[in-house]
N, C-alpha and C positions, 0 to 999 in steps of 0.2 A: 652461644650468643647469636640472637637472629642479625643479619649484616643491616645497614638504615636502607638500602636499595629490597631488599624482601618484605622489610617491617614498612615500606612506606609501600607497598606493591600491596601487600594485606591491608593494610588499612584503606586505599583504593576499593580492595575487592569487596573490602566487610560493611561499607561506606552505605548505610540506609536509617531508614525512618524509624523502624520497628522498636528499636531501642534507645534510650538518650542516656549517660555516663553522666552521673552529677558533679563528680568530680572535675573531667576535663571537658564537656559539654560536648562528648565525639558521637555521633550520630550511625547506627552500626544497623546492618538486617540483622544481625546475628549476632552472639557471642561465643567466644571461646571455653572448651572446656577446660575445668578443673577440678582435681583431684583423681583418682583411679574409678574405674569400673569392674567394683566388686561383685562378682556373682552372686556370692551369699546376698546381697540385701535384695535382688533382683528374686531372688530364689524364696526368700522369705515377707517378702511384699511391704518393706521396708520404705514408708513415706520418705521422699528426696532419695532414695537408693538410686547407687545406679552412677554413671559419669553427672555429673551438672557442668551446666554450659553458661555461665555466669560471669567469666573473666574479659574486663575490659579490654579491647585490643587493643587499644590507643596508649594509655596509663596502667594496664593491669590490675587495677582494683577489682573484688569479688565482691558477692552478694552481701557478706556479712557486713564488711566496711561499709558499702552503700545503704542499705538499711538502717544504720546505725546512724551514717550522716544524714540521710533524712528525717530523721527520726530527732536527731538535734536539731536540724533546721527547722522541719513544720510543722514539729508536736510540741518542742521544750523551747524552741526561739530565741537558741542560744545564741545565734548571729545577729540577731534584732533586738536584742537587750536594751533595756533605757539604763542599767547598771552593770558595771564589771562582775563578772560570773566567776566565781572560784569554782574549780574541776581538778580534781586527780583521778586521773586515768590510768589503772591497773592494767599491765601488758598492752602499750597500746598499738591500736593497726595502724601503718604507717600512714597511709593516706587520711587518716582524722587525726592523726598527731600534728601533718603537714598543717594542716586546716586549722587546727586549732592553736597549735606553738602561735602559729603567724598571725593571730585574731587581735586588736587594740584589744576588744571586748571582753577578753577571755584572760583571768589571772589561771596557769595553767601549769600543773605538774606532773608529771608521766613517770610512772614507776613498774619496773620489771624485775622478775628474780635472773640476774645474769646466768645466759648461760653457757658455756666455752662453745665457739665457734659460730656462735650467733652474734649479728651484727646491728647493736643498737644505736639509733640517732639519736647526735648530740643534743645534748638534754637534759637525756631519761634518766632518773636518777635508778639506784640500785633499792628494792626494796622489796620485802617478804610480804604477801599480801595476810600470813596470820599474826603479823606483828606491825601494822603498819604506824606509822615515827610520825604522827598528828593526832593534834586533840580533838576528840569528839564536836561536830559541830563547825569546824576549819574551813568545810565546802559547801558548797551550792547544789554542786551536782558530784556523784562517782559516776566513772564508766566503768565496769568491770565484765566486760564480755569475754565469751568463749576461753572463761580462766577451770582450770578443773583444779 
């Protein structure tokens, strides 16, 4: 665990324009990477192969959650609603679960197949996504990203 004296020393250093975090609004030249850099994809010319450098310094959110919450906010205007939106979100990424649990706007259920030693917020109900426990027609919207 990084100490708050180094994490607040980095986010000084990473402190620029180039980037805006829609999540916590943290303003960065750069971002952090995440995930490995695997040769194979570098080797075989693999679109996004390679380390990606997309993690918030500030909040830690990645490309996928931020995409995804803009993509609620300026394409579906789930935060702008004139009426309460039902959403069940299959595995959800924590920073749009934050977002959304906490929303008036937002009738909202989050469902994940449990799995030992992974740690989910309180909430998220327990649920198999090839058997899902609602009746056709229940929601407004699904989120079901990055589920295999």
């Amino acid at each position: 665990m990084i100490s708050k004296l180094k994490y607040r020393a980095r986010l000084f250093w990473l402190k620029g324009k180039k980037f805006t975090c829609p999540f916590c609004n943290y303003g960065a030249r750069k971002l952090l990477p995440i995930g490995e850099d695997l040769p194979v994809l570098k080797e075989y010319e693999v679109i996004g192969g390679g380390r990606r450098y997309s993690l918030c310094p500030k909040c830690g959110s990645f490309d996928r959650e931020k995409l995804v919450y803009l993509y609620l906010k300026d394409v579906v205007g789930v935060f702008h609603s004139e009426k309460k939106i039902k959403v069940l979100h299959i595995a959800p990424e924590r920073r749009i679960f934050d977002v959304l649990s906490k929303n008036a706007g937002v009738e909202y259920v989050a469902g994940d197949k449990f799995t030992e030693g992974y740690a989910y917020p309180d909430g998220v109900i327990e649920m198999d996504v090839t058997k899902i426990p609602f009746e056709t027609g229940s929601f407004d919207l699904v989120i079901c990203n990055h589920v295999l």
